[in-house]
C-alpha positions in Angstrom: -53.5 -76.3 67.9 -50.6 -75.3 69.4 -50.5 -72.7 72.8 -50.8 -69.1 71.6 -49.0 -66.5 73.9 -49.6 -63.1 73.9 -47.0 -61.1 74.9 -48.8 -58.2 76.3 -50.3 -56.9 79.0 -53.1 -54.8 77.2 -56.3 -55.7 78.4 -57.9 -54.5 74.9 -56.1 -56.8 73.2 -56.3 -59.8 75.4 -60.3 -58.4 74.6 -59.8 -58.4 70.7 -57.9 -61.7 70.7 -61.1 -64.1 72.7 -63.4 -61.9 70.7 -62.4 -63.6 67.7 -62.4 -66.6 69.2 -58.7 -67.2 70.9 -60.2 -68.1 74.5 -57.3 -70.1 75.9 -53.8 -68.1 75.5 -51.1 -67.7 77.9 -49.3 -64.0 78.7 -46.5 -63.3 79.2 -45.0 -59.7 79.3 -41.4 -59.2 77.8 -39.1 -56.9 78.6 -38.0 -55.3 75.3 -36.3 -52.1 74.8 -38.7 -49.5 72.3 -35.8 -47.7 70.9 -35.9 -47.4 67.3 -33.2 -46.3 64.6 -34.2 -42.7 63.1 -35.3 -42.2 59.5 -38.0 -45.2 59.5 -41.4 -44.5 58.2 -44.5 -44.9 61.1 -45.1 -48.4 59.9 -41.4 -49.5 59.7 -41.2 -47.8 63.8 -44.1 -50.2 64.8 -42.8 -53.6 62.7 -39.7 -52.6 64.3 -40.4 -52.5 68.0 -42.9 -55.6 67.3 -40.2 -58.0 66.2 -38.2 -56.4 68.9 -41.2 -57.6 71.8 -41.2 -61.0 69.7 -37.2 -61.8 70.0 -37.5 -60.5 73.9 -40.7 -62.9 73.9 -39.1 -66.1 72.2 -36.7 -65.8 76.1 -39.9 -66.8 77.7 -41.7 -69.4 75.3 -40.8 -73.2 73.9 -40.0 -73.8 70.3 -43.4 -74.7 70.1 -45.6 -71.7 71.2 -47.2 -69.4 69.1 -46.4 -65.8 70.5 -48.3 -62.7 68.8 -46.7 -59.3 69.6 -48.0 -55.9 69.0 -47.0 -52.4 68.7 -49.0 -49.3 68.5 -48.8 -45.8 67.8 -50.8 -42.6 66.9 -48.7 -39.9 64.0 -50.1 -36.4 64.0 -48.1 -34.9 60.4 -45.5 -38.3 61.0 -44.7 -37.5 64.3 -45.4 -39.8 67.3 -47.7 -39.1 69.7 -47.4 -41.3 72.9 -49.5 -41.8 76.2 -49.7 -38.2 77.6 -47.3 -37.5 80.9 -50.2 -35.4 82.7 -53.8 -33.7 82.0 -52.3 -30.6 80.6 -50.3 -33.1 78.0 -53.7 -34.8 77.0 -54.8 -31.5 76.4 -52.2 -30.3 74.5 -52.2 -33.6 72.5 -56.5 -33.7 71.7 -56.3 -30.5 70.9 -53.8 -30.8 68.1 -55.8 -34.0 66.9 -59.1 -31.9 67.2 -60.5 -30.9 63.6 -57.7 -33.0 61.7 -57.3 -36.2 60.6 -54.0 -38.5 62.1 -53.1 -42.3 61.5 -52.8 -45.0 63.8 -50.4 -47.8 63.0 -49.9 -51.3 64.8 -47.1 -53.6 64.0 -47.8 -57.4 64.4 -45.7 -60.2 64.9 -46.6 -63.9 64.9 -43.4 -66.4 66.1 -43.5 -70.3 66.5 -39.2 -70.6 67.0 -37.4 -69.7 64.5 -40.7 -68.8 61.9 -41.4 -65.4 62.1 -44.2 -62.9 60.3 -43.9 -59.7 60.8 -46.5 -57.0 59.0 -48.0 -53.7 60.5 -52.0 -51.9 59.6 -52.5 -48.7 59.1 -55.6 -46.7 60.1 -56.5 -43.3 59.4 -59.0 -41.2 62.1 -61.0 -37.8 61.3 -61.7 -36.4 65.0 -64.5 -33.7 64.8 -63.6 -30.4 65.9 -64.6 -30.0 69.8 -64.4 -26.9 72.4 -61.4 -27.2 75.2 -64.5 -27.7 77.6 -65.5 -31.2 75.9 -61.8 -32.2 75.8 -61.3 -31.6 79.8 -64.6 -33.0 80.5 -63.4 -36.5 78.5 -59.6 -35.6 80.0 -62.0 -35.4 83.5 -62.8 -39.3 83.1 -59.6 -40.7 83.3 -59.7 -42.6 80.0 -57.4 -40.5 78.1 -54.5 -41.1 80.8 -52.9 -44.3 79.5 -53.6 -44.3 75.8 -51.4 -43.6 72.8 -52.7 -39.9 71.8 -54.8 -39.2 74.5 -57.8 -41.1 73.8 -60.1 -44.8 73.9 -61.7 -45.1 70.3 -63.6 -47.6 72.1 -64.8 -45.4 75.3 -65.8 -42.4 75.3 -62.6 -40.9 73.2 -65.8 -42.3 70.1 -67.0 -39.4 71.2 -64.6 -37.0 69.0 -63.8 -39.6 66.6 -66.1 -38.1 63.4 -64.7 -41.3 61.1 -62.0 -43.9 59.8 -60.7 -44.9 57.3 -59.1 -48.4 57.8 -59.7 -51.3 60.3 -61.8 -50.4 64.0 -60.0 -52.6 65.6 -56.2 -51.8 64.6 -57.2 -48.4 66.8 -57.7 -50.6 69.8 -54.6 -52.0 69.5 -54.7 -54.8 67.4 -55.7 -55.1 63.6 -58.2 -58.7 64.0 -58.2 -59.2 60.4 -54.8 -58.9 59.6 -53.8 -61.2 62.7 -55.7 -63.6 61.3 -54.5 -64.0 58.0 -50.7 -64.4 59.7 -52.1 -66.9 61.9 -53.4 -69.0 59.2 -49.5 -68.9 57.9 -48.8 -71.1 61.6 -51.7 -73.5 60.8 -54.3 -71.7 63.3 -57.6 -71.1 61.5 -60.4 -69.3 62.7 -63.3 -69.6 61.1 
């Protein structure tokens, strides 16, 4: 098989990629510009800045290599919800999400040189409705800090998340399944 390099420096999906059995990979973090062209739906924004982090990626891999990029974000009503700037911006942001449903959508890309497979997943969360007292108690732990819309479905953020419809995983960061079914396009089986 050849080496797989993942080109981020999440620690979830470094998580996700040796629970399904990927073990040995290399990472390497590229530095690729998230600007996107307006007008594009939220999966065309995540495909988008995914081949983007693959073509900065390619810079710092052989022909050879098998690089998997990722790109995820939350969409409350189609607009984007990033990693909140401060506690009064998770709050703002959990709030809004509080009582509603949003979607969260990850672009993938999978690059061995000049073959390149790019698709995105698309996940839709139900949070539960919750008192501003629960949402600084869970903005109190820290968790919410550094995560697209304010919150860990796989922390304590599970805590306000009342269902989904769509893949677990793609809320973590990186939809398993999906990934893959484009890895069995570069010959790497894994089951």
């Amino acid at each position: 098989m050849a080496n797989i390099v993942l080109a981020s420096g999440s620690p979830r999906r470094q998580e996700l990629l040796q629970r399904i059995g990927i073990t040995e990979f290399d990472i390497r973090v590229p530095d690729a510009d998230e600007h996107y062209p307006d007008g594009l739906t939220p999966q065309q924004v995540v495909e988008y800045i995914s081949r983007k982090k693959a073509d900065a990626a390619a810079a710092l891999c052989s022909e050879d290599e098998i690089v998997i990029t990722a790109d995820t974000m939350v969409f409350l009503d189609d607009q984007r919800l990033g990693k909140p700037v401060d506690e009064a911006h998770a709050l703002k942001m959990l709030t809004d999400l509080q009582g509603r449903h949003h979607t969260v959508c990850t672009g993938v890309t999978v690059r061995q040189g000049a073959k390149i497979l790019t698709e995105s997943e698309t996940t839709e969360v139900y949070f539960r409705s919750a008192t501003t007292a629960e949402l600084l108690a869970y903005i109190a732990t820290g968790e919410p800090m550094d995560k697209a819309g304010a919150y860990g479905v796989q922390g304590k953020g599970a805590l306000l998340v009342e269902k989904l419809n769509g893949d677990f995983f793609n809320v973590m960061g990186l939809p398993v399944l999906r990934l893959s079914r484009m890895l069995a396009n570069f010959g790497v089986e894994l089951l």
